[in-house]
C-alpha positions in Angstrom: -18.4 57.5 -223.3 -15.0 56.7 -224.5 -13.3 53.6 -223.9 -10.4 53.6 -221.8 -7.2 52.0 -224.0 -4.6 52.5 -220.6 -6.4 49.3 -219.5 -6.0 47.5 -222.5 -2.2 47.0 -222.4 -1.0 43.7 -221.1 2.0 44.0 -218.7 4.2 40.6 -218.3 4.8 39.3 -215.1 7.8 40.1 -213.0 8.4 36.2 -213.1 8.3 36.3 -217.0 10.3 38.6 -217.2 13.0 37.5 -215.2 13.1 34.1 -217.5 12.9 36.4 -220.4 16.2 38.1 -219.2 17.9 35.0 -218.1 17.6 33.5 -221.1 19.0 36.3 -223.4 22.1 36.1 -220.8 22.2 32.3 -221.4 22.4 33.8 -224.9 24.7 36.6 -225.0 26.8 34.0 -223.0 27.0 31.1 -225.1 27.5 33.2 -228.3 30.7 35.1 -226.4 32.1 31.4 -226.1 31.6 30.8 -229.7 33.5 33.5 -230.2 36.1 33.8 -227.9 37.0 30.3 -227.4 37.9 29.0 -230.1 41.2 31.9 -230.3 42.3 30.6 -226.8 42.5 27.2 -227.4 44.0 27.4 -230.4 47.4 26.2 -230.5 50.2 26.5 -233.1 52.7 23.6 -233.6 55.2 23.0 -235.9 55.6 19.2 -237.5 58.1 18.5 -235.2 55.8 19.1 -232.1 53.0 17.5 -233.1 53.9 14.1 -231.9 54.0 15.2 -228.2 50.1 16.7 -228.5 48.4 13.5 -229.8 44.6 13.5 -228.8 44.6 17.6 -228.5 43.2 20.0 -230.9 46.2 22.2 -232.9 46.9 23.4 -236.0 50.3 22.2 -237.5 52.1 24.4 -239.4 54.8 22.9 -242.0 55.4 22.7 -246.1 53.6 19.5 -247.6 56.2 17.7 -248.9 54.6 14.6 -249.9 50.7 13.8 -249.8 49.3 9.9 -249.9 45.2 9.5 -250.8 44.6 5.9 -249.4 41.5 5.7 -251.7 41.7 1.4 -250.6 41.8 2.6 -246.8 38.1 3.4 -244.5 37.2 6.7 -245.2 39.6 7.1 -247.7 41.9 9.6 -245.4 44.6 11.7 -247.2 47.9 11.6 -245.6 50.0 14.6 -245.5 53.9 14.8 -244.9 55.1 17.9 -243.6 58.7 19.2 -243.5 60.6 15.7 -244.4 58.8 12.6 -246.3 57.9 9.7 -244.4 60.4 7.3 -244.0 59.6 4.0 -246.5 59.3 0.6 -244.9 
C-alpha cells in the first residue's frame, strides 16, 4: 500500500494567518513612512529664515562664510556662518 502524502501537508490556521498578514502590513506600512516622510517634512530655509524655525527640523541653505571649531567647548561643536559673519563682541 502506498502512503498517502495529501495528508502530510500542514495547513496554518486561519488565525495565523491573519497575524501573518497583519504583520507584513505593519511592515509594508512602516517602511512607506521611512520613505515618504522624510520628503514631506523636509523644509528648505534660507539663513535669514532660520531664526524664526528654532526647535524644527530644516535644512538651511546659504554660503559658509566663516566656520569656528570650539575644540575648548562640550562636544566640541563647529559653528558655521552663513551668508554674513557673525557680528564680534
Amino acid at each position: 500500500m502506498k502512503p498517502n502524502h495529501s495528508s502530510l501537508v500542514v495547513q496554518p490556521s486561519r488565525s495565523s494567518l491573519l497575524v501573518w498578514m497583519l504583520l507584513c502590513l505593519i511592515v509594508a506600512l512602516a517602511l512607506a513612512t521611512l520613505i515618504i516622510e522624510p520628503g514631506l517634512a523636509q523644509q528648505k530655509l534660507t539663513a535669514a529664515e532660520a531664526k524664526d524655525h528654532v526647535g524644527e527640523t530644516a535644512t538651511i541653505c546659504g554660503n559658509v562664510v566663516s566656520s569656528r571649531y570650539a575644540d575648548s567647548t562640550k562636544g566640541q561643536p563647529t559653528f558655521l556662518n552663513l551668508d554674513k559673519p557673525y557680528r564680534s563682541a
